[in-house]
DRENPAZA-590904 format. One line per 8 residues: for each residue x, y, z of N, C-alpha, C. Coordinates in Angstrom, 3 decimals. Layout:
<pts>
X Y Z X Y Z X Y Z; ...
</pts>
This chain:
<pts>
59.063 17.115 -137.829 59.756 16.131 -137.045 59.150 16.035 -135.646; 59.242 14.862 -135.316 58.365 14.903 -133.729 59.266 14.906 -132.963; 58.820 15.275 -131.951 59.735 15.493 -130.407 60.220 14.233 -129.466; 60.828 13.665 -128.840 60.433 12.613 -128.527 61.251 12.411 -126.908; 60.673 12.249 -125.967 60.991 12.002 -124.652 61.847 10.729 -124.317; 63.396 10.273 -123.900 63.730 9.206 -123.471 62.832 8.478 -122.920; 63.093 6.707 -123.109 62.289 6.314 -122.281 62.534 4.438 -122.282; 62.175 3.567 -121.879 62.545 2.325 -121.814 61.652 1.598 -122.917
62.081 0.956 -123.771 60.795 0.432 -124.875 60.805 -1.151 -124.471; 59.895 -1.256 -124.106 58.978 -3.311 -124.033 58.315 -3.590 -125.005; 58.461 -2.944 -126.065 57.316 -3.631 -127.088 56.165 -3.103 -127.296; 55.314 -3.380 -128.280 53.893 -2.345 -128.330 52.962 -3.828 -128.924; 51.930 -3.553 -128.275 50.564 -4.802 -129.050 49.728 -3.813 -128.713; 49.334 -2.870 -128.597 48.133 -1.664 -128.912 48.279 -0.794 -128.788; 47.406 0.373 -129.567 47.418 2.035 -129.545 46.417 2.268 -129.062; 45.508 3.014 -128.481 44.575 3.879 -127.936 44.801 5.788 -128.571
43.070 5.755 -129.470 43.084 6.830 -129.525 42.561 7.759 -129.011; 42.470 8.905 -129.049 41.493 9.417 -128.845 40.708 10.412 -129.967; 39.598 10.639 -129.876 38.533 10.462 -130.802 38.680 12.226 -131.395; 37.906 12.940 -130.810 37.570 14.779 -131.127 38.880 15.380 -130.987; 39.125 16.069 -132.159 40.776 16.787 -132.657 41.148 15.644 -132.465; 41.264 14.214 -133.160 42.911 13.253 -132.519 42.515 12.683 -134.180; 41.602 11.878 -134.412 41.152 10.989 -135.400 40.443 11.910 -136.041; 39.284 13.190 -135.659 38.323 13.625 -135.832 38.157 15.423 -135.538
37.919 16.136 -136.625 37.344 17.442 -135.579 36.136 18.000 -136.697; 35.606 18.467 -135.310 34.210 19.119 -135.455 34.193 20.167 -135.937; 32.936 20.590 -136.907 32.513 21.816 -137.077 30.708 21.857 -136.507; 30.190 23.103 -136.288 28.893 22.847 -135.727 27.998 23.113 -137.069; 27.132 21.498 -137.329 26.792 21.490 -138.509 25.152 21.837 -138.423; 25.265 23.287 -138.748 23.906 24.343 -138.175 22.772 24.067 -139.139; 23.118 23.560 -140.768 21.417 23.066 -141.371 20.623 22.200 -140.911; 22.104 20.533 -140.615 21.548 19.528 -139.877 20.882 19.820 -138.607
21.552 20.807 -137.744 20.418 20.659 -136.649 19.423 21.718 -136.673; 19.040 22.662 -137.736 17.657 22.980 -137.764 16.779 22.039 -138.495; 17.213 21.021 -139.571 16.538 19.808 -139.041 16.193 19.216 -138.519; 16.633 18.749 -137.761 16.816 18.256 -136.395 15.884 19.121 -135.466; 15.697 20.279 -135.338 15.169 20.607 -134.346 13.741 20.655 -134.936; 13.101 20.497 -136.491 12.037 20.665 -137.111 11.508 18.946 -136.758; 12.309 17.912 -136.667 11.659 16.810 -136.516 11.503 16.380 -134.931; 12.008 17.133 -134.390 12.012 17.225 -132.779 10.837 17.418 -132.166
10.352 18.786 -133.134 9.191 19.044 -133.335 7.993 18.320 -133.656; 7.994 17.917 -134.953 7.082 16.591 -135.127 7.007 15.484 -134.218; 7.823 15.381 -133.944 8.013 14.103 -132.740 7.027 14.084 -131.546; 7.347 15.328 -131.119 6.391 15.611 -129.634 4.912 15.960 -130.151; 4.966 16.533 -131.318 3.363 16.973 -131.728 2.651 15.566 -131.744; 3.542 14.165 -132.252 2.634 13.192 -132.572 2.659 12.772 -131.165; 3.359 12.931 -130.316 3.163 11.790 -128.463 1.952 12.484 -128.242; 1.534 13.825 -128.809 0.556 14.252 -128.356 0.382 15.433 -127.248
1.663 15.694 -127.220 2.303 17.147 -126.299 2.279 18.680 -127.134; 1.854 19.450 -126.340 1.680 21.173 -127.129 3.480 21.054 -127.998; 3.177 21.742 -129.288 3.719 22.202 -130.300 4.894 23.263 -129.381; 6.154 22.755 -129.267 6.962 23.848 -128.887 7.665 25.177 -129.682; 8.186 26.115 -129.324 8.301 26.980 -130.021 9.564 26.894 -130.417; 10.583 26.888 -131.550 11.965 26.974 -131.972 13.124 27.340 -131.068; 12.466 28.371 -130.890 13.840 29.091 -129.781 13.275 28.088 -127.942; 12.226 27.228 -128.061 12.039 27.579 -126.410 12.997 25.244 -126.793
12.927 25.162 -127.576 13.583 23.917 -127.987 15.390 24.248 -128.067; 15.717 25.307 -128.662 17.028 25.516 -129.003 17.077 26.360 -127.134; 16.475 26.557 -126.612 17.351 26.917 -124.929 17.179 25.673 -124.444; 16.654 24.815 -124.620 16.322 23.100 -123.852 18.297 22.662 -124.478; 18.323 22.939 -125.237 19.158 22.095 -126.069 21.029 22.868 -125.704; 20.582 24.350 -125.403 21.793 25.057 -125.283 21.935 24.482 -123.499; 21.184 24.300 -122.471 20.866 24.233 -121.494 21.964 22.960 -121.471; 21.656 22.118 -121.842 22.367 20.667 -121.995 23.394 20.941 -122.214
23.907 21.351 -122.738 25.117 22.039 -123.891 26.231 22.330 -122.979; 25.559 23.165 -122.335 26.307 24.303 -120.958 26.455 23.589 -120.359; 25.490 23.064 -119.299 26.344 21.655 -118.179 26.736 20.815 -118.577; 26.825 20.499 -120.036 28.383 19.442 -120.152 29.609 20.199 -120.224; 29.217 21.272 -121.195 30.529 21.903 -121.020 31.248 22.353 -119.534; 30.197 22.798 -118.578 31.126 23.329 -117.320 31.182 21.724 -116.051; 30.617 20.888 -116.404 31.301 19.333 -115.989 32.256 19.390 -116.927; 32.715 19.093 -117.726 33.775 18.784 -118.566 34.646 19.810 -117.696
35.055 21.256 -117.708 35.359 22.591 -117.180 36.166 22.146 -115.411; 34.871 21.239 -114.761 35.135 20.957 -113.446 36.471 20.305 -112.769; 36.868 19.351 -114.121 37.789 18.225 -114.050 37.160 16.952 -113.274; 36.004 17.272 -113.022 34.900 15.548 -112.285 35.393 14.702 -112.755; 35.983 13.413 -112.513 36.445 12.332 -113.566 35.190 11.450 -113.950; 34.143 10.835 -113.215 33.017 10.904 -112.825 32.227 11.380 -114.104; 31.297 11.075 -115.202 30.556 10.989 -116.406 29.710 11.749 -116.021; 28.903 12.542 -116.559 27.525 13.578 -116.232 26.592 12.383 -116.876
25.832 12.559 -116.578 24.541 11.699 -116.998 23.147 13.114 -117.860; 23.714 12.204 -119.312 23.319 13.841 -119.917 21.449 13.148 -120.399; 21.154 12.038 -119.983 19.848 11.759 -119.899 18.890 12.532 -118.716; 19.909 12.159 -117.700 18.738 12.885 -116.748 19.501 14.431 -117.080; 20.118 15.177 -117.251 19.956 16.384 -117.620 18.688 17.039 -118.805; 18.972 16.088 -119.442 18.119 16.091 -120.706 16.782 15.942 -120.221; 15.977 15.103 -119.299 15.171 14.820 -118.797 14.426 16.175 -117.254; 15.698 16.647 -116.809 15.312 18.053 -115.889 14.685 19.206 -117.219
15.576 19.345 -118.406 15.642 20.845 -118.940 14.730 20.548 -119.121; 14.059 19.660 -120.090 12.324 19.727 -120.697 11.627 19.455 -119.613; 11.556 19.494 -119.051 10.618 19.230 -117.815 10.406 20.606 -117.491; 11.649 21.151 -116.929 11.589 22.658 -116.504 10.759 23.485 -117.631; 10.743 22.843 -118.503 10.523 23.934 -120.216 8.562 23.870 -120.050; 8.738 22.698 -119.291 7.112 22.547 -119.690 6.894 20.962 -120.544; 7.882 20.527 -120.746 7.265 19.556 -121.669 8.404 18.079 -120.956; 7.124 17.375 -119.995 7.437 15.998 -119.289 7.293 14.563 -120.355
8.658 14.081 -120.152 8.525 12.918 -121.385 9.361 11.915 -121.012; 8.715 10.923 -121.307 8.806 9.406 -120.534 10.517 9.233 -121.606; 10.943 8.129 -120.839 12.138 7.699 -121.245 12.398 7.084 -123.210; 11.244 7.009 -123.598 11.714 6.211 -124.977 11.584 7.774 -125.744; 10.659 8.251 -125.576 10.532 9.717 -126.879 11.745 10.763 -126.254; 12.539 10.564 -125.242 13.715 11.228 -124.903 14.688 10.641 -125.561; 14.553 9.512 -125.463 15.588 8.675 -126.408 15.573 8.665 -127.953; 14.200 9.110 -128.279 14.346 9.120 -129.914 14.679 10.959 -130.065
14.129 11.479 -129.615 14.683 13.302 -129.404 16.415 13.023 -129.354; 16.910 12.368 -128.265 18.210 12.507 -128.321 18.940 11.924 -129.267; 18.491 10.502 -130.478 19.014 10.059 -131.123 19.031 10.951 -132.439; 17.711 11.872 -133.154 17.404 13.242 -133.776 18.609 14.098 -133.011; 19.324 14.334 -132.730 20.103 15.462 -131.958 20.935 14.697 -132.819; 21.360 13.816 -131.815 22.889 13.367 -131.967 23.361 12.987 -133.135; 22.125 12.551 -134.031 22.624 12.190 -135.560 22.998 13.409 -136.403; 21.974 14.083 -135.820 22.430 15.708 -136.881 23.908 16.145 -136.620
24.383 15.647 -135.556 26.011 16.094 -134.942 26.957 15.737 -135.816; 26.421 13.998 -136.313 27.681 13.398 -137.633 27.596 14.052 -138.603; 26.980 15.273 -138.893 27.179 15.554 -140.095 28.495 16.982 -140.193; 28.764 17.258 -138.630 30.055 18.087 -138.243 31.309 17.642 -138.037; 31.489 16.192 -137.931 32.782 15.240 -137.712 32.981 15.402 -139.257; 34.642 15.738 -139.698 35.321 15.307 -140.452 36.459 14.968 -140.058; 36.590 13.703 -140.722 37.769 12.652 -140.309 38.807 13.019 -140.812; 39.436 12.990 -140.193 41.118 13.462 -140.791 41.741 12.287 -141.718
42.174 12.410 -143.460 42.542 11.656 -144.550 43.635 10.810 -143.725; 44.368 11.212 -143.028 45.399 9.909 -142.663 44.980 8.707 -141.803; 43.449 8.931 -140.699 43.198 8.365 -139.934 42.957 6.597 -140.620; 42.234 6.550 -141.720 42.023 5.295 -141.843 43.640 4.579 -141.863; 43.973 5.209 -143.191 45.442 4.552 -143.749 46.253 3.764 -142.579; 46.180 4.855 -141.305 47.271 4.534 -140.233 46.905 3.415 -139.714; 45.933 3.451 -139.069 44.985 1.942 -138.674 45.213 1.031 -139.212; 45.046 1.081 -140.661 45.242 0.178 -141.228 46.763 -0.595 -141.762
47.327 0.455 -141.277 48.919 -0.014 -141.551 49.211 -0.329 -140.472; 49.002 -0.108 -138.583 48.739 -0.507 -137.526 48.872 -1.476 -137.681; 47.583 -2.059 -138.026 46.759 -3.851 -137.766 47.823 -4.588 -138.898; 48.019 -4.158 -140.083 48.547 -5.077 -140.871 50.232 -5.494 -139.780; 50.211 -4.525 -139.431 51.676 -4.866 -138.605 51.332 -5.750 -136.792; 50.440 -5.875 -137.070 49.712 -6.961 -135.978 49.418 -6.244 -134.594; 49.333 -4.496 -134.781 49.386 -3.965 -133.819 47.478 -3.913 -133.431; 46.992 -4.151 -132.209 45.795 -3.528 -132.200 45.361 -2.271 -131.708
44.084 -2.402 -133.014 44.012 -0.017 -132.385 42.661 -0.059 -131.818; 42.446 1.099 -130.933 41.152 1.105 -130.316 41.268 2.120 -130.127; 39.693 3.174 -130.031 39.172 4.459 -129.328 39.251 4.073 -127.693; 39.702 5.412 -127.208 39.263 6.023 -125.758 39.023 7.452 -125.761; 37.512 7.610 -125.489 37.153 9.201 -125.753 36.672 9.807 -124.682; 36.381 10.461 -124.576 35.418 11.203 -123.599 34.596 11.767 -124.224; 33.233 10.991 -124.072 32.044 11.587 -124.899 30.687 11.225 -123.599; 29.893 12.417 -123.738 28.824 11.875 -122.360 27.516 11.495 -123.169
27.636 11.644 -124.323 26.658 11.433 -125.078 25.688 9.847 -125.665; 24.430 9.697 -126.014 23.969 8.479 -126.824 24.518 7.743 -127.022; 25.212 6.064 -125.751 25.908 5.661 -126.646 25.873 4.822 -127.977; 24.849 4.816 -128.268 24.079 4.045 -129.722 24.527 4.577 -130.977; 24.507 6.150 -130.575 24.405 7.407 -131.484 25.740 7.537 -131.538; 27.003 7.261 -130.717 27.943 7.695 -130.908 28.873 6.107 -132.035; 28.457 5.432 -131.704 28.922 3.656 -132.021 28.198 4.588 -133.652; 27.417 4.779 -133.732 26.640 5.032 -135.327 27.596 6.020 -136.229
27.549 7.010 -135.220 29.095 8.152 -135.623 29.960 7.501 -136.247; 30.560 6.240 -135.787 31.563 5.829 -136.292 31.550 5.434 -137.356; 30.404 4.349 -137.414 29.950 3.801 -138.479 29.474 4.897 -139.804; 28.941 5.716 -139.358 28.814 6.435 -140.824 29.926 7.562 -141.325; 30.924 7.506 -140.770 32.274 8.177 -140.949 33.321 6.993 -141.367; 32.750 5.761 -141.463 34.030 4.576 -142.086 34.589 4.341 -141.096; 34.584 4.424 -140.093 35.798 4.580 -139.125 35.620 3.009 -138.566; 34.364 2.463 -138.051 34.469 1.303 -137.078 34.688 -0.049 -137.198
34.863 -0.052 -138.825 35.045 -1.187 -139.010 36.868 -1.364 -139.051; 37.907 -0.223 -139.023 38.993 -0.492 -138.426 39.220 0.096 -137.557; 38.704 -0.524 -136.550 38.919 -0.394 -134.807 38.901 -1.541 -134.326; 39.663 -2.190 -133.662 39.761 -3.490 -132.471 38.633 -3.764 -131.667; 38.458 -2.489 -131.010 37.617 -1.682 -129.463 37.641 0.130 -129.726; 36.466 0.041 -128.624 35.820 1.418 -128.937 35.357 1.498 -127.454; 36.013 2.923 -126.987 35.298 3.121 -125.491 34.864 4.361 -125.270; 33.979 4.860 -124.700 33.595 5.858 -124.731 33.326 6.284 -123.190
33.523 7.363 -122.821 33.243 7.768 -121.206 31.798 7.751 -120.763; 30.874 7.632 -121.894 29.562 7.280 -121.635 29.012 5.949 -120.905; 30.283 5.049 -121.837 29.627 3.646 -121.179 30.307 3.531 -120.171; 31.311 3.548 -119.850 31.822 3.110 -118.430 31.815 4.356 -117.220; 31.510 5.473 -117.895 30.694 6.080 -116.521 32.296 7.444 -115.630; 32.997 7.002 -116.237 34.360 7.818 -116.188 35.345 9.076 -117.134; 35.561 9.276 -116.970 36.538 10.407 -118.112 37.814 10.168 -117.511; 38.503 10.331 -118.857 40.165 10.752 -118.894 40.407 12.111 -118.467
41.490 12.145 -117.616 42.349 11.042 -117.226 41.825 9.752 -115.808; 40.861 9.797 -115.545 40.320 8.200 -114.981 41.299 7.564 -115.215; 42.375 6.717 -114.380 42.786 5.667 -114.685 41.535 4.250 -114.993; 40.455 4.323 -114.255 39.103 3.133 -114.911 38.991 3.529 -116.472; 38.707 4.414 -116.903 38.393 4.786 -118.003 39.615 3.841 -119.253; 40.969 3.887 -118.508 42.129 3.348 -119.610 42.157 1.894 -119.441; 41.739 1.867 -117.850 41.322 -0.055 -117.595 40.839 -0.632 -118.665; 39.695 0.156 -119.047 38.401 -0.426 -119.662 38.583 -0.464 -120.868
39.625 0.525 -121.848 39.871 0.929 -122.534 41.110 -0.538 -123.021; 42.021 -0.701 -122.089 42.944 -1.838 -122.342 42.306 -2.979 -122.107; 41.303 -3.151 -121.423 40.838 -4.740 -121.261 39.567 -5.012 -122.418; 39.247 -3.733 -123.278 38.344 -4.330 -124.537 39.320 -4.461 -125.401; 40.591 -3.993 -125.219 41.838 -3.924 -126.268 42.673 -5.135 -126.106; 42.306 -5.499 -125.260 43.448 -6.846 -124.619 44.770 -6.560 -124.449; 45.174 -5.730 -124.313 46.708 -5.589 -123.984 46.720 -4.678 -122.520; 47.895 -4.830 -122.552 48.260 -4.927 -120.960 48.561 -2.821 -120.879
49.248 -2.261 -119.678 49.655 -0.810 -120.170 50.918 -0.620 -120.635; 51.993 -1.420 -120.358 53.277 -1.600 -120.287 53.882 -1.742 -122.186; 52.875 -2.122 -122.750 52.722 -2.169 -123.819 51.474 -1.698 -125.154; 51.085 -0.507 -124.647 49.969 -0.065 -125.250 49.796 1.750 -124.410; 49.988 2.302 -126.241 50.292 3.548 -126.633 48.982 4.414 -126.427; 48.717 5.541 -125.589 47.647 6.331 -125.868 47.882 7.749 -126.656; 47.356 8.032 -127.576 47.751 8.840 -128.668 46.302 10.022 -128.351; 47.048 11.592 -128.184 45.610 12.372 -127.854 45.887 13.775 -127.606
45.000 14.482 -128.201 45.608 16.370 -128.130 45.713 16.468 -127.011; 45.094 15.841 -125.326 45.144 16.491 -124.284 46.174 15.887 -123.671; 47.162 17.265 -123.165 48.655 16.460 -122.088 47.798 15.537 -120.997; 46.874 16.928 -120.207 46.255 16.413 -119.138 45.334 15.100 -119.237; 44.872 15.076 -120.094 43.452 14.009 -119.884 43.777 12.821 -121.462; 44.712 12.933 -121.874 45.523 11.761 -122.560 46.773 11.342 -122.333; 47.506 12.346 -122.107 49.176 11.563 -121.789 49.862 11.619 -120.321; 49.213 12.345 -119.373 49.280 12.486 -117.747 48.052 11.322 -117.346
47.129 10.956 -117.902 46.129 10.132 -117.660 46.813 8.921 -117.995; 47.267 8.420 -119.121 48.043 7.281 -120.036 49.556 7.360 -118.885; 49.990 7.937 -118.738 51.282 7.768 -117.677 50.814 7.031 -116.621; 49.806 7.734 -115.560 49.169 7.090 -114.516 48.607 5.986 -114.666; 47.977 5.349 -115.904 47.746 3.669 -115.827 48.822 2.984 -116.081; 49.770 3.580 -116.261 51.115 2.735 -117.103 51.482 2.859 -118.254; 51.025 3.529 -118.971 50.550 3.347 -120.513 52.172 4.189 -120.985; 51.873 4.630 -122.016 52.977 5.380 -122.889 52.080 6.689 -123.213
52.245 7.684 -123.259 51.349 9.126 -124.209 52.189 9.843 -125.373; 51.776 9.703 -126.221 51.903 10.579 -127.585 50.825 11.922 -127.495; 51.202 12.837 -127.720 50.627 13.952 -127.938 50.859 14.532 -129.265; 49.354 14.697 -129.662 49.137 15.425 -131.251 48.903 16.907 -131.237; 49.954 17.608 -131.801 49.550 18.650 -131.257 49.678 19.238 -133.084; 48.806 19.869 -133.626 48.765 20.525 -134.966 49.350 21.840 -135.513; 49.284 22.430 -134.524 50.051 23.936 -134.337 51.710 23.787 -134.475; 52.227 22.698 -134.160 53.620 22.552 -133.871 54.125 22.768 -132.777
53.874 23.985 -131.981 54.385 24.585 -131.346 54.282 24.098 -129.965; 55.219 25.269 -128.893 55.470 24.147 -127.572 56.099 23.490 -127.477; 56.469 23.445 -126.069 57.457 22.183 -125.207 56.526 20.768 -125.227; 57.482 19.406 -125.021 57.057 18.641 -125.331 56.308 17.787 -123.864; 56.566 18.736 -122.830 56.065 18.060 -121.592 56.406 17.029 -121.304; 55.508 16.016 -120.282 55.664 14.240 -120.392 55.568 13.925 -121.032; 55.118 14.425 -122.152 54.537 13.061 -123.394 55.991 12.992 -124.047; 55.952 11.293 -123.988 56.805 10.510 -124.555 57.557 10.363 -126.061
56.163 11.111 -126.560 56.436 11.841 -128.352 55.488 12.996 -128.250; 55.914 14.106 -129.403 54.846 14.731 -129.432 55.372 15.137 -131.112; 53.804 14.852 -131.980 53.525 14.747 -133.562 52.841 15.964 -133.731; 52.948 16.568 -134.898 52.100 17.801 -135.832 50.976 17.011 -136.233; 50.925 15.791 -136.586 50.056 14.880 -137.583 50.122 13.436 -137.523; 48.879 13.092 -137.771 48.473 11.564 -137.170 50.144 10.331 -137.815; 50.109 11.078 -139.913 51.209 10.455 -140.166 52.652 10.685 -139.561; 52.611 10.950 -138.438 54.620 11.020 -137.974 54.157 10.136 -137.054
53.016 9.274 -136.603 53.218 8.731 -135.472 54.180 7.407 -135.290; 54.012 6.647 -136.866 54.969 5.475 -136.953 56.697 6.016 -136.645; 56.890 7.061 -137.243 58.156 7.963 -137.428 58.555 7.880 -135.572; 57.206 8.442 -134.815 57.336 8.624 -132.813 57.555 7.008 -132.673; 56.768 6.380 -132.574 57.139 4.943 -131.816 58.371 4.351 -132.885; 59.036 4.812 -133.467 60.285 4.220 -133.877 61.491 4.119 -132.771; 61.263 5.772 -132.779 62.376 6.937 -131.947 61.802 6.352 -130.835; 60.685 5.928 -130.144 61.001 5.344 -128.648 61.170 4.217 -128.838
61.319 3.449 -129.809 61.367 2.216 -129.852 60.773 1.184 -129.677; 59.339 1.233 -130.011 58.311 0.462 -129.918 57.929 -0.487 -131.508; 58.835 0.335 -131.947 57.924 0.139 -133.597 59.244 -0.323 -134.768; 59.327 -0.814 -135.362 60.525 -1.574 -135.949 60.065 -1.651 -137.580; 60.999 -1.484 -138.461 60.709 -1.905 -139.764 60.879 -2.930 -140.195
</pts>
């Protein structure tokens, strides 16, 4: 049963999700990226650059890794720019490389990553019972990553063809809780905040972020456990969410 916070209901014309643990969680998918790091390899041998060594590629790669994680860590709302990071470590490593073979290295990375997203079985269904009810759904994530590579994620997980809008903290240069980040997020969604739900494991950086633009926050929390904080509902599982916007009254049979 979900938890659910009093509150004033105006109606709902969109949801906002969010993407890693919400729709999606990761495992680190370790064959794909020693693939990945074997064609990484080939890659630079053909630009015509010395043959790097496995491990001196996998510290280029952990290097990156680490300063997103301790930006993420910082609370910066503010996007890391993981190109020019990407662009210092190999440099530092010894190996200087113009902007397009960084871009195909990083698209080799990032593809080997979809093969660690598994989508959670309720995510399509809900969407799709969403939209049939004329509601529109859209991603808001925080991802600093490829955004080519991440739009592809979607696509080869089924996911993008039921989505409205798709935002990612890459393209607009912000993270949640950013109130810009939910701007951007409601104005590819077309709905206003007063009426449009942000649904997301983090209190802080989904439903304290979603409060501050106006929005509504649902919190997914899987464990069960815990107080329900601000968030306006708080669900075990993606399916109780129709069950939450009932109980606040957004959602009608």
């Amino acid at each position: 049963m979900s938890e659910v916070r009093e509150g004033t209901a105006r109606g709902l014309d969109g949801i906002l999700f969010d993407y890693g643990e919400t729709l999606v969680e990761f495992s680190r998918p370790r064959e794909a990226l020693a693939e990945a790091e074997e064609r990484i390899v080939d890659a630079l041998v053909a630009s015509g650059r010395p043959e790097p060594a496995i491990a001196t590629l996998r510290a280029i790669m952990q290097r990156v890794e680490r300063e997103v994680i301790e930006h993420q860590r910082s609370g910066a709302l503010d996007e890391i720019d993981v190109v020019a990071v990407s662009l210092r470590s190999y440099g530092d490593a010894g190996l200087h490389l113009d902007h397009d073979l960084l871009d195909e290295i990083l698209r080799i990375e990032q593809e080997a990553w979809w093969h660690g997203a598994h989508l959670d079985p309720d995510a399509i269904p809900l969407l799709g019972s969403l939209r049939d009810r004329g509601i529109r759904v859209g991603l808001c994530s925080n991802a600093p990553y490829r955004v080519e590579s991440l739009h592809g994620q979607l696509a080869f997980l089924g996911l993008e063809s039921h989505l409205d809008a798709v935002t990612f903290s890459a393209e607009v240069g912000w993270r949640k809780p950013s109130p810009r980040i939910f701007e951007a997020a409601m104005g590819a969604l077309g709905t206003g905040p007063e009426r449009t739900v942000m649904v997301g494991d983090s209190e802080a950086a989904d439903v304290a972020g979603a409060h501050a633009a106006g929005m509504w926050g649902v919190l997914i929390r899987r464990s069960g456990t815990g107080g329900s904080g601000d968030a306006d509902a708080v669900i075990a599982a993606l399916r109780e969410l129709p069950g939450a916007l009932r109980n606040m009254g957004l959602y009608s049979e």
